[in-house]
C-alpha positions as CSV (number, residue, x, y, z in Angstrom):
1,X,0.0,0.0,0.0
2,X,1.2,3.5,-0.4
3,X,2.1,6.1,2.3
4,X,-0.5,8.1,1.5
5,X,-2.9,5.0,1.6
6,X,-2.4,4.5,5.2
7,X,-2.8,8.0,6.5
8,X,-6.2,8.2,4.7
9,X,-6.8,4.9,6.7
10,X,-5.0,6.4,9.9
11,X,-7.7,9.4,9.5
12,X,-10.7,7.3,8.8
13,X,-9.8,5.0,11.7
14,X,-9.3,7.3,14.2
15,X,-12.7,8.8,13.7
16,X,-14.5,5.9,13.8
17,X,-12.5,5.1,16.9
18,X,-13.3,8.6,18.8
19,X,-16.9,8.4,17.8
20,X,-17.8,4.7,19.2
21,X,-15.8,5.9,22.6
22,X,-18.3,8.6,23.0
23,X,-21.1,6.4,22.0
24,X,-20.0,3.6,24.1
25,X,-18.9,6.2,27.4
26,X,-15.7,6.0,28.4
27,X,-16.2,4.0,31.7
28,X,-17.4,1.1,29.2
29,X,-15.7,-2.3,29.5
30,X,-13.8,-3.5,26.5
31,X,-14.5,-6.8,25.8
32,X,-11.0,-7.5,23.3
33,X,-9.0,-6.2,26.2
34,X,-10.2,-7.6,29.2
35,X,-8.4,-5.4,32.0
36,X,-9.6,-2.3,30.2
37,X,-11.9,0.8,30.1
38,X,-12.7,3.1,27.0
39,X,-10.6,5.5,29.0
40,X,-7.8,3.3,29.0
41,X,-7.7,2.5,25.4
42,X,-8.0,6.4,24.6
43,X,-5.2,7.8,26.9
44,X,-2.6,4.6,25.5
45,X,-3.6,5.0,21.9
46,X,-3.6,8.9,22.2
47,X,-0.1,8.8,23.9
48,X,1.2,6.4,21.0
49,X,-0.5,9.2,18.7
50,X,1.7,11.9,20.3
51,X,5.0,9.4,20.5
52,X,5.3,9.1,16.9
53,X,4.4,12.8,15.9
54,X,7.2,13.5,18.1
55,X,9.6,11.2,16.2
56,X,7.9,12.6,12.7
57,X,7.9,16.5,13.7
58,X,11.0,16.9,15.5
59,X,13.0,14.1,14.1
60,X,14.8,12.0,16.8
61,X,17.2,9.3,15.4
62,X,17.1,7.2,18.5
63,X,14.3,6.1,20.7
64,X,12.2,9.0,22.5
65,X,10.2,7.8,25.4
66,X,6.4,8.7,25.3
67,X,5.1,11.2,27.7
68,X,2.7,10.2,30.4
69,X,-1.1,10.0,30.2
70,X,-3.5,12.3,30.8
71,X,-4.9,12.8,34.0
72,X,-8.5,13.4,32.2
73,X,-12.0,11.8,31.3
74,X,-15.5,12.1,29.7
75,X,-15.4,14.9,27.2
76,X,-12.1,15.9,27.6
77,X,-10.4,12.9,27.4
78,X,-12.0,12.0,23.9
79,X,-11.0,16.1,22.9
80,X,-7.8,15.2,23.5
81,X,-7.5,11.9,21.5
82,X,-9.2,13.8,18.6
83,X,-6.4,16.7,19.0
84,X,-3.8,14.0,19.1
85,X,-4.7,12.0,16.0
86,X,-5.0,15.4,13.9
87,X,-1.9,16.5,14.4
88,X,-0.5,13.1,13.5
89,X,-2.5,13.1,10.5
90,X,-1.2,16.7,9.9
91,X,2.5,15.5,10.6
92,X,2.6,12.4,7.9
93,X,0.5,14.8,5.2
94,X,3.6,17.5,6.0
95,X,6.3,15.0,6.6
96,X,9.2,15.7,4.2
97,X,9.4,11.9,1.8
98,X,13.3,11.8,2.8
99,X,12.2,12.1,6.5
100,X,14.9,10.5,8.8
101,X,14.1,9.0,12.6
102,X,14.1,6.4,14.6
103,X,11.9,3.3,13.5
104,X,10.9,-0.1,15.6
105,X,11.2,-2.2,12.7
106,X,13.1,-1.9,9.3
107,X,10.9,-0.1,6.7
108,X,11.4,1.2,2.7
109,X,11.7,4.5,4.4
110,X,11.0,5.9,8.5
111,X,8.0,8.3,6.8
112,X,6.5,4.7,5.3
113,X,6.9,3.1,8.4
114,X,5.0,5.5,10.4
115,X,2.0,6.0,8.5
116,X,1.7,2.5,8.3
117,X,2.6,1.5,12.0
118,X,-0.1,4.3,13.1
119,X,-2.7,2.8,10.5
120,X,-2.5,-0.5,12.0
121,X,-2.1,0.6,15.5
122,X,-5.6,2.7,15.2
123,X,-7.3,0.4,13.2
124,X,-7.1,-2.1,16.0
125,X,-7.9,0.2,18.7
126,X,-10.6,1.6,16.7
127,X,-12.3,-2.6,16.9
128,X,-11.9,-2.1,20.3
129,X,-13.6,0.5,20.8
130,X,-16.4,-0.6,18.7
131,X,-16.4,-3.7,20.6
132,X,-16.8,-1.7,23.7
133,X,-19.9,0.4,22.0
134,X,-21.3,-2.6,20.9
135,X,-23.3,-3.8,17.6
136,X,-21.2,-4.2,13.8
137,X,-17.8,-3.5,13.9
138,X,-17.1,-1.1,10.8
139,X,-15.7,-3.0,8.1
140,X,-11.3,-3.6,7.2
141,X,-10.6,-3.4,3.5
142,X,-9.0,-6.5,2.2
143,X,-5.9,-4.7,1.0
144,X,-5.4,-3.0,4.1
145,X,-5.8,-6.3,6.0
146,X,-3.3,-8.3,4.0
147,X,-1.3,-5.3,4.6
148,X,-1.6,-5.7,8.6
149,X,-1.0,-9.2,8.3
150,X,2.0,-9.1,6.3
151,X,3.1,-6.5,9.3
152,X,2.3,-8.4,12.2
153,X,4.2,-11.8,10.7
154,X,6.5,-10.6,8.3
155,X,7.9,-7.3,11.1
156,X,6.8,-7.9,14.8
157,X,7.1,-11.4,15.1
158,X,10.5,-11.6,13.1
159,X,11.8,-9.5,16.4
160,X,13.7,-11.3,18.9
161,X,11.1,-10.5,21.4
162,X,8.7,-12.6,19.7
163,X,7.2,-15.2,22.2
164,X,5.5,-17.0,19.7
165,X,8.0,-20.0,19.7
166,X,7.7,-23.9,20.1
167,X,10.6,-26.1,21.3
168,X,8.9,-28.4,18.2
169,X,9.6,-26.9,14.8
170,X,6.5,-26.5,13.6
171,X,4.8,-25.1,10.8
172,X,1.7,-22.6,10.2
173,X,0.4,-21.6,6.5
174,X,-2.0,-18.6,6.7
175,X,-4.3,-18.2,3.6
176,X,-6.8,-15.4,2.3
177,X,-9.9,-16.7,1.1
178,X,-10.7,-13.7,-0.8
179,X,-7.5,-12.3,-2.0
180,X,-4.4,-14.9,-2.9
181,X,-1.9,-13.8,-0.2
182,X,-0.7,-16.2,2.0
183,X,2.3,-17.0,4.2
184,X,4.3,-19.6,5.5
185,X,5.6,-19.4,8.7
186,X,7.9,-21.9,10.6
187,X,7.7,-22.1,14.5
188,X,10.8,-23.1,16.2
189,X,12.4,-21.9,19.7
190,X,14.0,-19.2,17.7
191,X,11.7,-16.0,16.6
192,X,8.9,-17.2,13.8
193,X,10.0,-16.9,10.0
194,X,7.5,-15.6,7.9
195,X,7.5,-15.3,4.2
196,X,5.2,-14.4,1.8
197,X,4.0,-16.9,-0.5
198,X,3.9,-16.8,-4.7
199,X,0.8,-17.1,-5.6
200,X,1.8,-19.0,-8.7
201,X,3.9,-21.6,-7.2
202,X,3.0,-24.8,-5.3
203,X,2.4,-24.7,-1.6
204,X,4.2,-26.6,0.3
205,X,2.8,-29.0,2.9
206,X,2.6,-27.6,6.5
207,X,1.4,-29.0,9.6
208,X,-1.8,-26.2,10.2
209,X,-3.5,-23.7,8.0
210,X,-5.4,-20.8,9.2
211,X,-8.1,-20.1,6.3
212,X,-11.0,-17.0,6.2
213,X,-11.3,-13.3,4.6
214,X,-8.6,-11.4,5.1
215,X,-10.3,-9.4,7.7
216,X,-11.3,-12.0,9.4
217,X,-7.4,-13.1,9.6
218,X,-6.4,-9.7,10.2
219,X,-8.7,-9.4,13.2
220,X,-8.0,-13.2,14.7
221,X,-4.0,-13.0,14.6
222,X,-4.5,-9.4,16.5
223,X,-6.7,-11.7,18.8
224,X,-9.8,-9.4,18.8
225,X,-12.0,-12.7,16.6
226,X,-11.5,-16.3,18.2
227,X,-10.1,-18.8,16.3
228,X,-13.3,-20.2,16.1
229,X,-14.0,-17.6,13.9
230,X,-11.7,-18.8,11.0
231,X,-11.0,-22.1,9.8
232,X,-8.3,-24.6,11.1
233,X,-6.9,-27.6,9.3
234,X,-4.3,-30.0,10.2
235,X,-2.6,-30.0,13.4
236,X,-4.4,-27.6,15.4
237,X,-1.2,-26.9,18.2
238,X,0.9,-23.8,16.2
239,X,-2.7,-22.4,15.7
240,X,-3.0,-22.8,19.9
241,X,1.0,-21.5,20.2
242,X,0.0,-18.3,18.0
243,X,-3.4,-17.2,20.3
244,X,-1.9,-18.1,23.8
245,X,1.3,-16.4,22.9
246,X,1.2,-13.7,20.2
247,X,-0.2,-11.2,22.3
248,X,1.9,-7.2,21.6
């Protein structure tokens, strides 16, 4: 997807996001994160907001610590999420395309890797919030899911801090049902490899497949759908390793 791809998804997102808060009330449980309140998933997902503009706006080439969250709630709290996401909206749309700061995870460039980080970051906040409102959740383009799950295998679980591991090697294919992505990744007590399947060649045998939309994937490997919610073949144990353990 292009850069300016995900911040049209990062604006989109974080709208829906601050309008089911206020529907849902911000001292509303939210069921995909158990130990949370709406006003716990606004202050962390407005601080993360306000992280990377930092690291957009002013630049740093090593890691900046976020700042603390804000003492507020109701009304103002949601205020100050909308603030928050604007300006990072306002930073990416402004952001020079030879922009040069610190990343979490190798990207084509720090500018890509921001606008896509933040889409995916609000776009799952944004379910939860939903979740905590209640009733349809809005729906994830197929394109922008394969992009998430390409992410989330292919970048955060290739880190060393990756607990998605068995002392087994084991293997996991997961396949669109709408689009032809898939991906092959190999479970061993090192970090999982991922990599991106051809379409056109032959897949190779594996002991589990995870099978749905790619929305649906998107949303189960984030672990906001069960996996009863997509199919499983085969072996069902990297299919229990990746739900108990996959958890960012």
């Amino acid at each position: 997807m292009e850069i300016t791809d995900h911040i049209n998804t990062l604006a989109a997102e974080g709208h829906l996001l601050a309008a089911a808060a206020q529907e849902a009330g911000t001292g509303a449980p939210v069921p995909t994160c158990p130990d949370w309140q709406v006003r716990d998933l606004l202050r962390h997902t407005g601080r993360v907001h306000r992280w990377a503009t930092a690291f957009v706006v002013e630049g740093h080439t090593s890691y900046h610590p976020a700042g603390e969250e804000p003492d507020l709630d109701g009304p103002q709290l949601i205020d100050w999420f909308r603030e928050g996401h604007g300006l990072l909206v306002d930073a990416l749309k402004t952001a020079p395309a030879g922009l040069e700061c610190w990343t979490i995870m190798p990207a084509p460039s720090p500018l890509a890797f921001w606008a896509r980080r933040q889409a995916h970051e609000t776009t799952i906040h944004r379910v939860d919030a939903e979740s905590a409102r209640g009733g349809r959740l809005s729906p994830v383009t197929a394109d922008h899911a394969v992009d998430g799950i390409d992410e989330l295998l292919r970048s955060f679980h290739s880190r060393p801090r990756s607990r998605v591991r068995s002392d087994t090697p084991r293997s996991l294919r997961v396949r669109t049902t709408d689009t032809d992505a898939a991906w092959t990744v190999r479970l061993s007590p090192q970090p999982p490899q991922t990599v991106r399947d051809d379409a056109s060649s032959e897949a190779v045998a594996v002991d589990c497949e995870l099978s749905a939309t790619a929305e649906e994937l998107y949303l189960t490997l984030w672990n906001r759908l069960p996996l009863t919610a997509i199919t499983v073949t085969g072996d069902p144990e990297p299919a229990r390793i990746w739900s108990e353990n996959s958890a960012i």
